[in-house]
N, C-alpha and C positions, 0 to 999 in steps of 0.2 A: 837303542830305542826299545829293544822287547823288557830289558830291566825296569824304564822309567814308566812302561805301559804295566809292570806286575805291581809297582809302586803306588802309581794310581789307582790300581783296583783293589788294592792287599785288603779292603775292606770289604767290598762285593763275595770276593772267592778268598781261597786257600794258596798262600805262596806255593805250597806243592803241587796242587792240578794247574794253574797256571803256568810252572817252569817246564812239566809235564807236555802240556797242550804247544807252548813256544819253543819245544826242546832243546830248552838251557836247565843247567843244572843250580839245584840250590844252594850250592857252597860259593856258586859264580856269583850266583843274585846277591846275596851277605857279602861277600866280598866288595861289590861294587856300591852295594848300599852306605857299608862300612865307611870305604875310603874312594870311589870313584867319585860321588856325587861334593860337587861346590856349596860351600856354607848355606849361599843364599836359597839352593835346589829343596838342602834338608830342611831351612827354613821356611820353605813355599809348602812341604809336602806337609810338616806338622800344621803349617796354619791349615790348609787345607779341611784336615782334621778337625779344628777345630772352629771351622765354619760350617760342616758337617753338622755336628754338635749344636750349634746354636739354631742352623736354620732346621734341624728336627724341633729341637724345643719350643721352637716361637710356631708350631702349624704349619711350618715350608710354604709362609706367606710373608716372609721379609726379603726386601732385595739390598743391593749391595750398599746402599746408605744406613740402613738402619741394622743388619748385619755387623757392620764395623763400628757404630755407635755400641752395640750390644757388649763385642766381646772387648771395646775401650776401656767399657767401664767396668769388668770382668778382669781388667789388670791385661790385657794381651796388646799390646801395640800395633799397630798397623793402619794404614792406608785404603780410602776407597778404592781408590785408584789398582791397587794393587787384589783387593779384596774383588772387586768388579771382575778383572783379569784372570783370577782364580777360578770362583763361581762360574763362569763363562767356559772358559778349559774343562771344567767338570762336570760340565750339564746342570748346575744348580739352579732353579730356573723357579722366578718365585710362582703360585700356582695362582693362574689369573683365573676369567673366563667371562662371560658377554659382558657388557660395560650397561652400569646400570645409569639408568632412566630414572630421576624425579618424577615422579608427577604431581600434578596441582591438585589440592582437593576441590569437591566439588563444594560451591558455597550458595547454592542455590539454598536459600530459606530466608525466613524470616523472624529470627531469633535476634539480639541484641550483638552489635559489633565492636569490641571494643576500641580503642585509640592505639597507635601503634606506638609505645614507649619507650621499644627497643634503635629503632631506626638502623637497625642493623651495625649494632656497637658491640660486637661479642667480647666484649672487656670485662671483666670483675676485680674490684679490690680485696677480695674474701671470697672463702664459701657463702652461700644462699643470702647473694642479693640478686644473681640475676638465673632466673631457670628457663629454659627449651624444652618444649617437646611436642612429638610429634605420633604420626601412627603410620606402618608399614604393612606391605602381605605378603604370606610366605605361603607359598603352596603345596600342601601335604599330597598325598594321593585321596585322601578321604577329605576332601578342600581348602580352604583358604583357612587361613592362622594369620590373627592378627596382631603384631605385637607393637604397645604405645611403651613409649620410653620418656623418660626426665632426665636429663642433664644439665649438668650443674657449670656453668658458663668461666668458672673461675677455672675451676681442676679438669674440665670435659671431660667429669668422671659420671657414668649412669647410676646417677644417685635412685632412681625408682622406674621401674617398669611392670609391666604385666602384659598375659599373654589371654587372649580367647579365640576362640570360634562364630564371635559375633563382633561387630564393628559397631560399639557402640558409648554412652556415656559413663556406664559403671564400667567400661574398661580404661576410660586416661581418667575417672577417679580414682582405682586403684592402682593408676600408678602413679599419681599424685600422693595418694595414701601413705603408698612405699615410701617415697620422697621424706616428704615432711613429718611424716609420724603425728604423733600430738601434740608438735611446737605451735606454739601461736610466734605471729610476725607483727612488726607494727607498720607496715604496711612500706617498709622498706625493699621486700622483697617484690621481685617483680617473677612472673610467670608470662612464658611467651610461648603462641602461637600460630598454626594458619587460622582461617575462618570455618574450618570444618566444625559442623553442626553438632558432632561429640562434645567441641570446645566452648560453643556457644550456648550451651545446653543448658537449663535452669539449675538443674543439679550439680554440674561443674563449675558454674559462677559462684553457688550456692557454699558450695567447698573450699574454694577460695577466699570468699568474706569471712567463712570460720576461720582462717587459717592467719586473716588480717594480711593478705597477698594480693598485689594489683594483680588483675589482668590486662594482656597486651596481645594483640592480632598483627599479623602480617597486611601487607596491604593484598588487594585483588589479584588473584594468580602469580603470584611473585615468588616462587619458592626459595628465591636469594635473601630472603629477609628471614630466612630461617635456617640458613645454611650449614651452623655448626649441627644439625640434627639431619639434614640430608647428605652431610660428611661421614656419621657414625654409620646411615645408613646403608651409604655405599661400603664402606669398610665390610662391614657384616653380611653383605648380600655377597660380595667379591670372594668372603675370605672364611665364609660359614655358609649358607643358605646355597650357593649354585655351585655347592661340591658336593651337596648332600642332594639325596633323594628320600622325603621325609614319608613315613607311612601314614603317622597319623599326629596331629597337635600333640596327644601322650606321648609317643615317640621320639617328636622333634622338641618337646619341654626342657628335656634334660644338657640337649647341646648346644641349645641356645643360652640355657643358664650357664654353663660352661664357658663359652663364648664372651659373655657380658662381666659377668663376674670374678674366673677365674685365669683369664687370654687380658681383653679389653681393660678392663680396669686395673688390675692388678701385673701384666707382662708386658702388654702392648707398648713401646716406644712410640711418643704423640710427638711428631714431630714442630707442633705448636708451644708444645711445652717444653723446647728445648731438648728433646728425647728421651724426658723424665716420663713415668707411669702417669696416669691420673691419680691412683692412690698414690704414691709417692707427695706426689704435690698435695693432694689434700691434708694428709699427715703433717706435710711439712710447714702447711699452715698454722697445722693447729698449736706446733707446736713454737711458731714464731712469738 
């Protein structure tokens, strides 16, 4: 038992201060390593390693499903079932923390509403025929950071967002901006979301008929009718925003770009998308 205990650690400490501290000697440990341990034992230990390895790289926010999808497609064989068993034996433990809450915007105004023409179909046959988005708060010590996001319903890749210090309608313009850039649509594309008064705003409809992009709204307090944007949301709040402690909007800019861009779209396993990337699938759109 004290060999299979230096085994599991040989990563934490030194095989010497450990044989040391257990007083067994290290020619016994090698020895036993060698040739005591059963195929399957060396093969639980390496994997182990190599679950290590992946759940440092993905932010130590995957658990045992998407772990084993990772190092699949990485060429290393294995089993949840067995990966679960591992991770568990090892304390690998994905890092959670309070379970986040949607909340409904406020739709008090009297700005124009538009039709809801998503009816909660988050299906696309392509990129940009059907877009989401929404707006979120993250709280700095120097206050609230607001950040509106676009995603792209085909790849649930965050094709545009932007961040401010103010909750307002030049903030889901620029990240409609982001989105679309300079294309014109012929009015194929659709743009979905809640009834919040940023979306309903003259300037934001305004943005949108340049862009030749329906608009579409959720029905009254229904946050289910917008649900692939309160999914990213939860993600990001879980697995970014309540591990950090943000000083100020400047401070939390950079790891939330990090998070969207360089995690989310590009590493993150969507388990929607078969546990493909979002870039992956867009890519592999493009290139059908």
């Amino acid at each position: 038992m004290k060999y299979l205990h230096i085994s599991k650690h040989c990563q934490e400490y030194s095989v010497e201060f450990m044989c040391r501290m257990l007083g067994v000697s290290r020619s016994g440990y090698y020895c036993w390593q060698n040739n005591g341990e059963s195929p399957r034992s060396r093969s639980n230990r390496a994997l182990v390693i190599d679950i290590k390895a992946a759940f440092t790289k993905n932010r130590e926010v995957y658990g045992s499903p998407r772990i084993t999808q990772y190092l699949n497609q990485t060429g290393i064989s294995c089993g949840e079932n067995r990966v679960a068993k591992l991770m568990s034996q090892n304390d690998i433990i994905a890092k959670q923390s309070k379970k986040f809450k949607p909340k409904t915007t406020d739709s008090k105004h009297n700005l124009p509403i538009a039709e809801n023409l998503l009816n909660q179909d988050f299906t696309a046959t392509k990129p940009f025929k059907k877009l989401v988005g929404d707006i979120t708060y993250i709280p700095t010590m120097s206050g609230w950071l607001y950040l509106a996001v676009v995603i792209d319903l085909f790849s649930r890749k965050v094709v545009g967002w932007a961040l401010s210090n103010r909750i307002n309608a030049e903030l889901v313009c620029a990240a409609l901006t982001k989105a679309v850039g300079d294309r014109k649509f012929d009015n194929s594309l659709i743009f979905h979301s809640d009834r919040g008064s940023q979306y309903a705003s003259h300037k934001f409809h305004d943005l949108l008929v340049n862009h030749g992009i329906r608009q579409s709204m959720s029905a009254k307090g229904n946050c289910y009718d917008n649900a692939v944007c309160e999914s990213f949301f939860h993600s990001f709040k879980v697995e970014e925003v309540y591990l950090n402690n943000y000083t100020t909007g400047l401070g939390a800019a950079p790891r939330i770009r990090s998070y969207i861009e360089e995690f989310y779209n590009s590493k993150r396993l969507h388990s929607t998308l078969n546990y493909k990337t979002p870039a992956m699938v867009h890519v592999l759109s493009l290139a059908a």
